[in-house]
N, C-alpha and C positions, 0 to 999 in steps of 0.2 A: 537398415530396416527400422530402427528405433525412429529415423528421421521422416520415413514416411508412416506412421504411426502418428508421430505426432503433426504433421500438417493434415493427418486425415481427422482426427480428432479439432484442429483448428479451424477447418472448413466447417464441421457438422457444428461446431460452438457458430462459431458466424452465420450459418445459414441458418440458424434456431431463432438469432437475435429477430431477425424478419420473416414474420409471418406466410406460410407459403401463399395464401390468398392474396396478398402485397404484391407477390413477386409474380403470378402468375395475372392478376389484373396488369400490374403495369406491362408484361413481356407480351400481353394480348391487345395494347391498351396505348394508342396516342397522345401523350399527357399535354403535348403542346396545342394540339388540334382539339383534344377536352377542354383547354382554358377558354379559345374561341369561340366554343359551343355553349358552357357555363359566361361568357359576358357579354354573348352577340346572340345569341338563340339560334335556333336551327330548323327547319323546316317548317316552318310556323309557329315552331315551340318557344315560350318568351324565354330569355334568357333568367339563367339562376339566379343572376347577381340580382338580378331586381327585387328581389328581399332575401339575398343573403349576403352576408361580409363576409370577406377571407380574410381580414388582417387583425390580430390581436391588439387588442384596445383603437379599433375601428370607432370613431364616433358617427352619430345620425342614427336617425329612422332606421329599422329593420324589422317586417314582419317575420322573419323565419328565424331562426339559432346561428347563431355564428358559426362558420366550417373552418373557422380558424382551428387549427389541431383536431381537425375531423379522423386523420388518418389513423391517429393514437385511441383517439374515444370510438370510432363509431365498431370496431370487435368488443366494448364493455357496454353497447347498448341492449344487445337482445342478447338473452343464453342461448349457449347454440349456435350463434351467429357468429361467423368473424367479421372483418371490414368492410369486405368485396360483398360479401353476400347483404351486408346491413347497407353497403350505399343501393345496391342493385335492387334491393327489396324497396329502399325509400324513394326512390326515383320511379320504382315502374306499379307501386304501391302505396303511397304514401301517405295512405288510410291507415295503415298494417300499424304504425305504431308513429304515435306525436308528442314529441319531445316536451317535458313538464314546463308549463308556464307557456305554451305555443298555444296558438290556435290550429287546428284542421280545416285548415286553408289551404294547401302546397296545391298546384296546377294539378289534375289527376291526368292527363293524357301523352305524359310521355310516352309513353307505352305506342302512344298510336302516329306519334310523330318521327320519332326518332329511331334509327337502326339498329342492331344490335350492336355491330361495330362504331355506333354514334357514341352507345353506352358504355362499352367500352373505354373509348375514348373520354368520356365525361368522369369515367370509374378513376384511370389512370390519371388524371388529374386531380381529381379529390385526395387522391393518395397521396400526393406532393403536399397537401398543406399541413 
């Protein structure tokens, strides 16, 4: 009894460490087919990469904030918000809030390009960096 006690208390410690919006974007969310869509674009939509970097200490030109370690910062960017919700807000809003030192410049029309399972996929990706 003792023994399942304690891998049940080991499971809830682990499942704490990852945020349920992490786990429920990537289990909804193609992260491999997100990468494609973030550095090839998608139905007309330009691709991310074209003023964003994913790699920490990335050099070059870059109009937008680096997504290096997005998955960690973007639940401490809006109260209220976790990750999932704060990419999917930036991505299909990205009026709603612009990262200090940016311009409000970001494409506005994914919203009208892309699918929901597109975003999805593009979410599940972002959560890998």
């Amino acid at each position: 009894m003792i023994n399942i006690v304690i891998s049940l208390c080991v499971a809830l410690l682990l499942a704490r460490c990852t945020p349920l919006s992490v786990l429920s974007a990537a289990a909804s969310g193609d992260a491999e087919r997100g990468a494609q869509i973030f550095t090839q674009g998608w139905a007309d939509a330009p691709a991310c990469s074209t003023c964003h970097h994913t790699v920490t200490g990335q050099y070059g030109f870059s109009i937008g904030p680096s997504l290096a370690g997005i998955a960690e910062r973007a639940g401490t960017r809006v109260v209220g918000m976790d990750a999932a919700e704060y990419l999917r807000q930036s991505i299909l809003e990205p009026h709603s809030y612009v990262v200090s030192g940016y311009r409000d410049i970001m494409y506005p029309d994914y919203r009208t390009h892309l699918t929901e399972q597109d975003i999805e996929d593009l979410i599940a990706y972002l959560l890998t960096l």
